[in-house]
C-alpha positions in Angstrom: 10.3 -5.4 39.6 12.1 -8.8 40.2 12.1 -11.6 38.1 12.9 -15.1 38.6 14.0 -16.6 35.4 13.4 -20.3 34.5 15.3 -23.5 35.1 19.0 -23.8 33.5 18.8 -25.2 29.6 21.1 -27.8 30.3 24.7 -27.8 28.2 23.6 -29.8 25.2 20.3 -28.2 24.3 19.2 -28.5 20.5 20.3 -25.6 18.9 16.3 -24.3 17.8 15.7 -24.6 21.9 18.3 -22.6 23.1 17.8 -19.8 19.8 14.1 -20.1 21.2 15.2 -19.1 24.5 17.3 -16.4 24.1 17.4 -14.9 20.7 18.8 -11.8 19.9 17.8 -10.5 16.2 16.9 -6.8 16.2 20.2 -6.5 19.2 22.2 -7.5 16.2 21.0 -5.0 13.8 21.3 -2.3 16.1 25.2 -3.7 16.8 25.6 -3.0 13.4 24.0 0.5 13.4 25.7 1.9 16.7 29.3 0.8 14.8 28.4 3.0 11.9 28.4 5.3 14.5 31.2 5.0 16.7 33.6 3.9 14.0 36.1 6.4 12.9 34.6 9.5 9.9 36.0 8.6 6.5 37.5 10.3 3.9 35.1 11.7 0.7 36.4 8.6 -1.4 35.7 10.1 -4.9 32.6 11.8 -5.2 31.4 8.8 -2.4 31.0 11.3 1.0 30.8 9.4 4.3 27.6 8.2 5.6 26.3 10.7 8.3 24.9 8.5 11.4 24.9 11.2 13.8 21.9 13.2 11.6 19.5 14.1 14.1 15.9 14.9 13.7 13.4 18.1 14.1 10.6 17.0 16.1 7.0 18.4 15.6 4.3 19.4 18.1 2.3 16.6 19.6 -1.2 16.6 19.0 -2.7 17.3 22.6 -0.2 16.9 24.3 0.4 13.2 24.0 -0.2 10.4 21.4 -1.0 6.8 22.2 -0.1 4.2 19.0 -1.0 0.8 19.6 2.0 -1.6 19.0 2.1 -4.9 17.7 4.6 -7.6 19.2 7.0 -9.8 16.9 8.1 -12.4 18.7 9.3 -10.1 21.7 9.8 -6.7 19.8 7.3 -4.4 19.8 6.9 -2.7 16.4 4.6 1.0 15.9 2.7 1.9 12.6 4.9 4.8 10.9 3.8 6.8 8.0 7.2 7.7 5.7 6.3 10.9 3.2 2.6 9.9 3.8 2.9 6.6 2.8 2.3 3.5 4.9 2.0 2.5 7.5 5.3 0.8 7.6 6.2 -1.2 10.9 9.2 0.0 12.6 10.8 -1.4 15.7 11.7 1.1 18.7 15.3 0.7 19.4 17.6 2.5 21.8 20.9 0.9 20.7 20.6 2.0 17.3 22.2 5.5 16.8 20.6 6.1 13.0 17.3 5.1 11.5 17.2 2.4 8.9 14.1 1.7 6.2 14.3 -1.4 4.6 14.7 -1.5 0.6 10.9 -2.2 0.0 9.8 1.0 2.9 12.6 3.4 0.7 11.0 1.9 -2.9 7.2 2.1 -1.6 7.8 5.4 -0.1 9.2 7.1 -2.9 12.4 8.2 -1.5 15.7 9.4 -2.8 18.5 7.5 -1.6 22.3 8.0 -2.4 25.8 5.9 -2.1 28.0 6.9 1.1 31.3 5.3 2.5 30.3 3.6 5.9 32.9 1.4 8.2 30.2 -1.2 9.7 31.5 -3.5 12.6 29.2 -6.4 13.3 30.1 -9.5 15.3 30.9 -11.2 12.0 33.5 -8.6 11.4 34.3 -5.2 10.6 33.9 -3.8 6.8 34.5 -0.6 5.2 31.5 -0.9 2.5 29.1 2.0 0.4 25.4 1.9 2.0 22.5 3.8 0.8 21.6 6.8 2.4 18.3 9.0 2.2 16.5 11.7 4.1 13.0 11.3 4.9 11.1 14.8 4.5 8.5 13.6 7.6 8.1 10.3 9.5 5.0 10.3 11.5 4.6 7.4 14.8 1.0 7.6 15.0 -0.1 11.2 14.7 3.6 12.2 16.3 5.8 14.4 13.3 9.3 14.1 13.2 11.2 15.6 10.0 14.5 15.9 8.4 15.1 12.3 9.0 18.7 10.7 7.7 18.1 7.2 7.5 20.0 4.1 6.2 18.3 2.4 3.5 19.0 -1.8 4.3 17.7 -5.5 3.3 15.5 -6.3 6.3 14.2 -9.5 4.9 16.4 -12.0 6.5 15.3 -10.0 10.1 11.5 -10.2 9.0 12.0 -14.2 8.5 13.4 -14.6 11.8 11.0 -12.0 14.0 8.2 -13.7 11.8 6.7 -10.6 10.6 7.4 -7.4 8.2 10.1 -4.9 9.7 10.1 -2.3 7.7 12.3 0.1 9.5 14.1 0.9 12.8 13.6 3.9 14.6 16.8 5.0 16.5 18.4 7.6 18.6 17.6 10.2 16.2 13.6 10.2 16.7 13.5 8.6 20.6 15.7 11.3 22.1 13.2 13.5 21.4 9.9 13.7 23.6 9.1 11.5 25.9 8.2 7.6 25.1 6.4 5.2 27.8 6.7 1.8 26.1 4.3 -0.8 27.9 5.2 -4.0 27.0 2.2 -5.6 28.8 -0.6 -3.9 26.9 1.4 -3.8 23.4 0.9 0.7 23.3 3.5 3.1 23.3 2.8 6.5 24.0 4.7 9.5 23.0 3.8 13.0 25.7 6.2 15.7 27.4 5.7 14.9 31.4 9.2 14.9 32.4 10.3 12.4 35.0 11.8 13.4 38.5 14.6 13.2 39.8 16.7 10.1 39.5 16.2 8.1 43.1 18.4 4.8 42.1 15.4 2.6 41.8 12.4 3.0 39.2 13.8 6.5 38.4 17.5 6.2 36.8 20.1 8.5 34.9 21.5 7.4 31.5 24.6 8.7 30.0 24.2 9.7 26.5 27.7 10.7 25.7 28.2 7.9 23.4 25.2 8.5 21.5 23.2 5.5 23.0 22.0 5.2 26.5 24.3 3.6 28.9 23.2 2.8 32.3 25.3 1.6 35.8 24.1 -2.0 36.1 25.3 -4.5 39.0 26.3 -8.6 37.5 26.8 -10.8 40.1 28.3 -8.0 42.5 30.6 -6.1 40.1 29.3 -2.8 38.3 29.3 -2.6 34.9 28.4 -0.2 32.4 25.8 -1.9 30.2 23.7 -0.1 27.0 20.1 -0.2 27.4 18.5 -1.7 24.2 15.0 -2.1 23.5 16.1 -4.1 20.2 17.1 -6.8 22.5 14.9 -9.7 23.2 17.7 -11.8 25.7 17.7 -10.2 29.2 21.4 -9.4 29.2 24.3 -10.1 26.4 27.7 -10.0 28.4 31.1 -8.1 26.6 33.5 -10.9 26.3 35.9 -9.2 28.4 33.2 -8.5 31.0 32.4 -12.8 30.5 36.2 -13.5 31.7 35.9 -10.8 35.4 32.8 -13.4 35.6 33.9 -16.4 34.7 33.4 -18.0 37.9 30.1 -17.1 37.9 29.3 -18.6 34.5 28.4 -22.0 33.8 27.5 -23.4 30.1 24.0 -23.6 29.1 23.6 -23.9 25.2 24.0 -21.4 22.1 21.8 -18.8 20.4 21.5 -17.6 17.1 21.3 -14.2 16.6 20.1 -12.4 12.6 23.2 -9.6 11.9 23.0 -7.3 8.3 25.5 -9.9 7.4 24.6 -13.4 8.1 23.6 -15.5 11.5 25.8 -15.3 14.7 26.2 -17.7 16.7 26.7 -17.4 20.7 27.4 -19.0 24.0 24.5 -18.7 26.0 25.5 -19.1 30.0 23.7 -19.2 33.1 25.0 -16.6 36.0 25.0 -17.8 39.2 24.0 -14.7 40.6 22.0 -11.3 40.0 21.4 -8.7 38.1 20.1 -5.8 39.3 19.4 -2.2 37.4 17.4 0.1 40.1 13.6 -1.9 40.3 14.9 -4.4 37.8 16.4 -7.7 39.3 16.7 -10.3 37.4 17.9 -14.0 39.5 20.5 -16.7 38.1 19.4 -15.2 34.5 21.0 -16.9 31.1 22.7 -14.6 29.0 24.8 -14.7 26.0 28.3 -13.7 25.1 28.4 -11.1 22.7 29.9 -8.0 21.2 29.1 -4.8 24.2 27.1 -5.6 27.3 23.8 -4.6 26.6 20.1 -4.7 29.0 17.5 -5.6 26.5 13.9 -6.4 26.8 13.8 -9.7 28.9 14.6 -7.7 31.7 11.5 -5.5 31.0 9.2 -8.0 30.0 5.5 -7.7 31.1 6.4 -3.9 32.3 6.3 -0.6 31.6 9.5 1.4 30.5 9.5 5.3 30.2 12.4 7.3 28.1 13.1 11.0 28.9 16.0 11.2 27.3 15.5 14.9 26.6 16.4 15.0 30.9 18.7 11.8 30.5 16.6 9.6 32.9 14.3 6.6 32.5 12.0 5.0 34.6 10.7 1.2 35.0 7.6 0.7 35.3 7.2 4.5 36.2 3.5 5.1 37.4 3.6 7.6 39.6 7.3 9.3 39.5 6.3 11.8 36.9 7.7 15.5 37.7 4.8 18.6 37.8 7.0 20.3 35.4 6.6 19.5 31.8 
């Protein structure tokens, strides 16, 4: 898959053209989930017991052997109809950088659920907080026909990320539910469909390995010649968000090219956005002179998949791009 991206936006670009260009809104809500995860376990603080990110859940059987759920797209992020304790559909985003499953307020309040306070030490790129979230456990979450139960799940205000995605998100569904099965997402034809046809082995090109040590998927990825580890993140609409220190080995390479705006649990983030004068290449994926913005973990989101097909077996720790045809016999 090779893409050529469009012209530079040149350095003094109104601010609504470059956030149309590159904006990163669900990238930042995940940000703020994976730090829930990787920061360090609290203490109990009074009877307030530390939020559990790493809660995983039990996947059911899938009816036939596969489901198909037709997704819808919001402005770039495809969300799936989920029913939470038989209530919905609520519209949840698929996200691979998010470590824990969060319902908005209005999902938790429609759906019934129990939530309780926990201790939580959330790092965003506004800053890092020790605050008390809501937790709750979902007794079943069904993606289509598709169960999933014993779901831990952050309960959080997803309005300001609704306003800027222009439609409802009602949840986020993370690491917990997508490590399970198998998931082909095809961005083309808006479906995603959940089966258990393992992929083969990983050949460096449309079949890759992931490492899934840190909870999230992390993939080799080549920037301009030098190999970096980057997080792949289907909550990201920008092609590629550079670490800062990552931004400084590349410097060189980098030349201004306007700022994005980017919705966080906390407020709006701003960013440099930069053009690269050079590639960036991911197996099949290459993606020429792309803009990409400075930001908080190097992270491969969905500009770099757009118009294809992506397939997650993390079960096997692989993923293919657009993978017809590289599916194993064994299931």
């Amino acid at each position: 898959m090779r893409r050529t991206m469009p012209p530079a936006v040149p350095a003094n670009v109104p601010a609504n053209v470059s956030t149309n260009v590159l904006a990163t809104v669900s990238t930042n809500v995940l940000a703020t989930v994976l730090a829930i995860l990787l920061a360090a376990p609290l203490a109990a603080c009074g009877t307030t017991r530390p939020f559990d990110a790493r809660r995983d859940s039990t996947p059911g059987d899938l009816p036939g052997g596969a489901v198909e759920v037709a997704a819808v797209d919001a402005s770039g992020i495809l969300l799936v109809p989920v029913l939470v304790d038989g209530k919905g559909p609520f519209w949840f985003a698929l996200d691979t950088g998010a470590s824990t499953v969060v319902v908005s307020q209005s999902c938790a309040e429609s759906a019934g659920l129990r939530t309780e306070e926990r201790k939580a030490d959330i790092l965003t790129e506004i800053g890092r907080s020790i605050r008390t979230v809501d937790q709750t456990t979902i007794r079943e979450i069904r993606v289509g026909p598709a169960p999933f139960k014993r779901v831990g799940a952050l309960v959080a205000d997803l309005t300001d990320l609704s306003r800027a995605i222009g439609r409802t998100l009602d949840g986020i569904l993370g690491m917990p539910v997508l490590r399970h099965h198998v998931w082909t997402i095809d961005h083309g034809d808006h479906v995603v469909t959940i089966h258990s046809e393992h992929l083969g082995e990983p050949d460096g090109l449309r079949v890759l390995a992931v490492d899934l040590r840190e909870e999230v998927p992390m993939l080799p990825v080549t920037v301009a010649g030098r190999r970096v580890a980057a997080m792949l993140d289907t909550g990201q609409r920008a092609p590629l968000a550079l670490d800062g220190e990552e931004a400084r080995h590349l410097a060189p390479r980098l030349s201004p090219a306007g700022r994005s705006y980017g919705q966080v649990l906390d407020g709006t983030v701003e960013r440099d956005v930069m053009r690269l004068d050079g590639d960036v290449v991911a197996g099949a994926i290459r993606l020429e002179r792309p803009l990409v913005v400075i930001a908080r973990g190097t992270r491969l989101g969905l500009g770099a998949l757009e118009g294809g097909r992506l397939t997650l077996d993390f079960p096997r720790g692989r993923i293919a791009v657009d993978p017809e045809s590289v599916f194993s016999e064994a299931k």
